[in-house]
N, C-alpha and C positions, 0 to 999 in steps of 0.2 A: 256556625262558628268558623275562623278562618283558619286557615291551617298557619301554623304558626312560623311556618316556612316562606309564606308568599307575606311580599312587598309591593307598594303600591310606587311607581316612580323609578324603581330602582331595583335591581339584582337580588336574587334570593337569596335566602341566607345557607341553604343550602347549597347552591353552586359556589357560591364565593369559599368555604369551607372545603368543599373538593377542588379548587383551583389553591387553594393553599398544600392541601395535603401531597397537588402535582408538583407544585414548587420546592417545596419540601425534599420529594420524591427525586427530582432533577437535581438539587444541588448535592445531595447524597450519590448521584448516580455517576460511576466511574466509566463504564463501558454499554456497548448495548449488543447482546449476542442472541442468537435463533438456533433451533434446532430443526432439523428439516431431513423427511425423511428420503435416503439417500443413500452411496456410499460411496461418491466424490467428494472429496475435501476442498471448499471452496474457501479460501481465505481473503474478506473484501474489502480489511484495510486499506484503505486509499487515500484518506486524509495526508496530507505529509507530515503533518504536525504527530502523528503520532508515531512516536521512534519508542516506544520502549508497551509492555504489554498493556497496561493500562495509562491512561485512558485509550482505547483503541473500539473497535466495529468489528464483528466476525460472524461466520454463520458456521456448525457445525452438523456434521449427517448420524444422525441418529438410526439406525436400524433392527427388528429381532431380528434373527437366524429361523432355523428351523427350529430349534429347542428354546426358542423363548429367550434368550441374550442377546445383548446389544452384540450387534457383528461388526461395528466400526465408532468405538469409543473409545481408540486410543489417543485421538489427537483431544478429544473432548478432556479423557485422564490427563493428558502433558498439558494441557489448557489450564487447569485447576491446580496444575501442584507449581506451574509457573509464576499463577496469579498471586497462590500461597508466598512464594520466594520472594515476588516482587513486593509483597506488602510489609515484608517482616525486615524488607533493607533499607536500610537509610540514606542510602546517595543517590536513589534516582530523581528523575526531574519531578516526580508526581508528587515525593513525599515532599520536596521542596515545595513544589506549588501550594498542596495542603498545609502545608507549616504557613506561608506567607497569609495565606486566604483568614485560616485562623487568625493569625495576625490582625491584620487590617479591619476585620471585620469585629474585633474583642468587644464585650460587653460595655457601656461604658464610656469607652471612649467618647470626647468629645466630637461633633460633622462640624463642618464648615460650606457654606453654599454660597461662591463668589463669582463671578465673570472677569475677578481681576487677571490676567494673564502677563506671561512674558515669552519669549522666546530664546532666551539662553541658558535654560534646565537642562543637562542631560540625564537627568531624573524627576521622577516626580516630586514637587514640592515636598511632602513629608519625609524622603528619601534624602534632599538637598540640605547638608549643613550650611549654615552660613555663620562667618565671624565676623560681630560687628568690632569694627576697631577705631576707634577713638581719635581724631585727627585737631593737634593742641592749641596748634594756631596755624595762618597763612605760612609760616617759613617751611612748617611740616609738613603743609600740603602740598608746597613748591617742590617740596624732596622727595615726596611719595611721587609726582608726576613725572617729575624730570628723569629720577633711576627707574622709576616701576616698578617700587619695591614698599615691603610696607614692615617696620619691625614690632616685636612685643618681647617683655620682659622676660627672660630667663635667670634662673638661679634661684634663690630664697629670698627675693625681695617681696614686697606686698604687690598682689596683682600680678607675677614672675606666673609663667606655662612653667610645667613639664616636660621632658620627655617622654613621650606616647602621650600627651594629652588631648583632650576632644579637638582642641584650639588648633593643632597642628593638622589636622585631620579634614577639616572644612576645604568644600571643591570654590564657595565663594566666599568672597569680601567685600562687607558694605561698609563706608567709610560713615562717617558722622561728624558732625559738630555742633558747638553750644555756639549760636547765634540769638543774639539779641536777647539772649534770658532761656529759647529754650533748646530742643536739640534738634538738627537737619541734616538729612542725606544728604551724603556732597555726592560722592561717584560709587560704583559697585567696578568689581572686577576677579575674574578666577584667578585661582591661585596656583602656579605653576609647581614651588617646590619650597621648601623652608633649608634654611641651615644655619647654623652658630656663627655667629659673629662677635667681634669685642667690640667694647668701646672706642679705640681704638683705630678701625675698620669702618666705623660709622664715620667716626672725625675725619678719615680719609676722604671719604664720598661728600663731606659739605654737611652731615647731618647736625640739624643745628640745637646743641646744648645736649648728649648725653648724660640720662644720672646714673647711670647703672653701669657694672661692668663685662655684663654679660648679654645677650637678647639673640634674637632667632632673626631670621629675615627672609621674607616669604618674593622672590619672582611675581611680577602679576601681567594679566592679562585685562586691561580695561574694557568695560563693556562701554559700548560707545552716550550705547541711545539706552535710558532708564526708562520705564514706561513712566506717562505721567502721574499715573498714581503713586508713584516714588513716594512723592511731598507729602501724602498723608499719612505715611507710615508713623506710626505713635510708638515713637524709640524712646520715651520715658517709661512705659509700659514692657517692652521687650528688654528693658536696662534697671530697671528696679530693684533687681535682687543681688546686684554689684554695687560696689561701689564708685563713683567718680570714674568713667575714664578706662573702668578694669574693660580686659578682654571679654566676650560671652561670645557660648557659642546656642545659634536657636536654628530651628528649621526655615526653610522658604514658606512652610504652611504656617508658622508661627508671624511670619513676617506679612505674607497675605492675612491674617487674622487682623494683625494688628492695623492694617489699612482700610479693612470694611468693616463697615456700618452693619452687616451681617452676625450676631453674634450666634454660636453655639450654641 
C-alpha cells in the first residue's frame, strides 16, 4: 500500500503542507534574533530600512557565570521590555504597516488581474480617488479647456457637494460625455485645489448658462496622453447609482475594472 503522502507527477503532500506552515511562519515573523555564547554585545542591524525595533536583525551573547546565571542578559532584558513597548504603541511605522497589510489583504474582498496601466498615479490605483464629472455640451468643454478649470454644484440643490465631501477630496478628474446615445471619456486631469464661486463669477469667466447660485471650482492639471484603453471604460457601469450627470466619486481600480474583460 502507498503511503498516503507520496504523489506520482507532482509534490507531496506532505512538503507542500510544511511550505505553507513556512509561509505562515514568515508572514507572522517580525524580527530574526540568535543567541550565542559570548559576552560581546554584537548588534547586526544593518538593513537601513529598519529605524525603529521591530522589524529589525540582532544577535544577543548569552552566558552562565560561575553559579549557573546568565552573566550578560542585560541587553537581552532591555531587548524584550523594548520589544514589549514597541507593540503596545500605536504610532510606529510597524503598527502602521500591519494595520495597512490587514487591510489590503481583508477576507473578501474583491482581486482584479489586468495589464491595463498608466503612468500618472502617485498612488496606487485603489489608493487613487477619481471624480468623474459630467461635461453638458461642447461650450462646457470649451470653458473647461480654455480656464482649466472644472465646476460642480454647491448648496442644497440636487446633485450640490459638501463641504468636506469625498468629491472635493479626489487627486483626479475624468471628464465624460453622452455622445451619440451613450457615454465617452473626453480628457482626464489632476486636480490642483477647489474653491467657492458664485454664479456670478462663473458669468465673468464666459461660463456658459449657470443654474445655480452657488458651485465649487476645482484648478486642473491636464493629462496630456490617456492611455488607449481610456475608450473602453464602461462609464454606464461606474455611473449607475447617480443620477444623470451628478458628480461620483470611484477609485482608479474601480476605473481599471471597468475597462477589462478581467472580471473579479
Amino acid at each position: 500500500m502507498l503511503d498516503e503522502s507520496t504523489t506520482f507527477g507532482g509534490a507531496k503532500r506532505d512538503d507542500l503542507l510544511k511550505m505553507h506552515a513556512y509561509r505562515d511562519a514568515i508572514s507572522r515573523t517580525a524580527g530574526a534574533y540568535v543567541l550565542y555564547p559570548g559576552s560581546e554585545i554584537k548588534d547586526i542591524r544593518r538593513h537601513p530600512g529598519f529605524k525603529e525595533v521591530l522589524p529589525g536583525l540582532g544577535a544577543f551573547p548569552l552566558r552562565p557565570n560561575n553559579d549557573g546565571l546568565p552573566s550578560s542578559s542585560a541587553a537581552l532584558d532591555q531587548f524584550l521590555s523594548d520589544v514589549l513597548t514597541h507593540v503596545a504603541s500605536q504610532v510606529t511605522r510597524d503598527e502602521r504597516h500591519r494595520f495597512w497589510t490587514a487591510t489590503v489583504h481583508r477576507p473578501g474582498d474583491p482581486t482584479l488581474t489586468s495589464s491595463l496601466t498608466t503612468d500618472f498615479l502617485d498612488e496606487p490605483p485603489a489608493d487613487t480617488d477619481v471624480l468623474l464629472g459630467f461635461v453638458r455640451n461642447v461650450e462646457h468643454l470649451r470653458w473647461i479647456e480654455r480656464l482649466r478649470q472644472y465646476n460642480i454644484r454647491a448648496g442644497d440643490r440636487v446633485g450640490a457637494v459638501e463641504i468636506g465631501g469625498r468629491e472635493l477630496g479626489a487627486e483626479l478628474l475624468l471628464l465624460y460625455e453622452r455622445r451619440n446615445g451613450s457615454l465617452h471619456v473626453v480628457r482626464a486631469a489632476k486636480v490642483a485645489r477647489w474653491r467657492p464661486a458664485t454664479a456670478g463669477d462663473l458669468s465673468a469667466t464666459g461660463y456658459p448658462s449657470p443654474g445655480g447660485d452657488m458651485y465649487f471650482v476645482a484648478d486642473l492639471e491636464f493629462v496630456e496622453h490617456l492611455p488607449t484603453w481610456a475608450a473602453s471604460i464602461d462609464l454606464e457601469l461606474l455611473t449607475s447609482k447617480v443620477r444623470d450627470g451628478a458628480p461620483i466619486v470611484v477609485t482608479w481600480w474601480d476605473v481599471v475594472r471597468a475597462a477589462s474583460s478581467v472580471k473579479p
